[in-house]
C-alpha positions in Angstrom: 22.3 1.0 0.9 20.0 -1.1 -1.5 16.6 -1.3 -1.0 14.4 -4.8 -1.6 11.0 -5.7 -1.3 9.6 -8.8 0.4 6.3 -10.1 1.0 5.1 -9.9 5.0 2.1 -12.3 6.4 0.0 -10.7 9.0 -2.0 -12.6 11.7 -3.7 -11.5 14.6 -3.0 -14.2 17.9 -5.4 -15.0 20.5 -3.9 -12.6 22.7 -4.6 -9.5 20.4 -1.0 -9.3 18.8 0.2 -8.7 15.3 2.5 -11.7 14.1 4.5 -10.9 10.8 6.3 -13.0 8.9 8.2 -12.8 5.9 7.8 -16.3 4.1 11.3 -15.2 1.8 13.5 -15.0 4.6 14.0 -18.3 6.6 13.2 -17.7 10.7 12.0 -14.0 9.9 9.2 -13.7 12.5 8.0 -10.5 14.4 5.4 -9.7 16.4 3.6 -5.8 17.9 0.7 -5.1 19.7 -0.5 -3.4 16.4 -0.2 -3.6 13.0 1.8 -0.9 12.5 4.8 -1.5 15.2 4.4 -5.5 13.8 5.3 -3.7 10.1 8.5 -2.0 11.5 9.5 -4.7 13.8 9.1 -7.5 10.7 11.2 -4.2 8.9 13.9 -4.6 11.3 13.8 -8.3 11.9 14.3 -8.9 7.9 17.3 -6.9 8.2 18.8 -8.5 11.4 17.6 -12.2 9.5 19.5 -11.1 6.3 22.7 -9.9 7.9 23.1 -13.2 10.3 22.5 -15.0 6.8 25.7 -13.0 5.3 27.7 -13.4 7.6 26.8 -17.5 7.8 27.2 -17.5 3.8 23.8 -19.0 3.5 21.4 -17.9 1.2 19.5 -14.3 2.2 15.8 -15.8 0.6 14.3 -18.6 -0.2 11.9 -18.9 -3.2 8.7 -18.6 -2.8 5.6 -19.7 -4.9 2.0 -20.2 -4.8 0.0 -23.4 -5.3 -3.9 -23.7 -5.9 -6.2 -26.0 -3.6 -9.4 -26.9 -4.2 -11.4 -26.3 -0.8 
């Protein structure tokens, strides 16, 4: 199996959970009560995301890029 790397976005809700996201994969959202169980569900949900994508012949990611704003 081949291994990838992807880029996760961590938040913390009102309610005290961890939300990941991965920005690369389209719909790829997880959540845990900590950071650590977010990381492996975001792991897991990536892979799930990915396969669904396969199997729909979409695209598995999406490009990403930055932009600078003044603020």
């Amino acid at each position: 199996m081949n291994k990838a790397t992807f880029s996760v976005t961590i938040s913390q809700d009102e309610d005290g959970y961890f939300i990941a996201e991965c920005p690369e994969v389209p719909g790829c959202v997880s959540q845990g009560r900590t950071k650590v169980e977010a990381m492996e569900n975001v792991r897991n949900a990536i892979r799930e995301c990915l396969e669904v994508r396969r199997e729909q012949g979409l695209p598995l990611t999406i490009r990403v890029e930055q932009v600078e704003v003044t603020v």
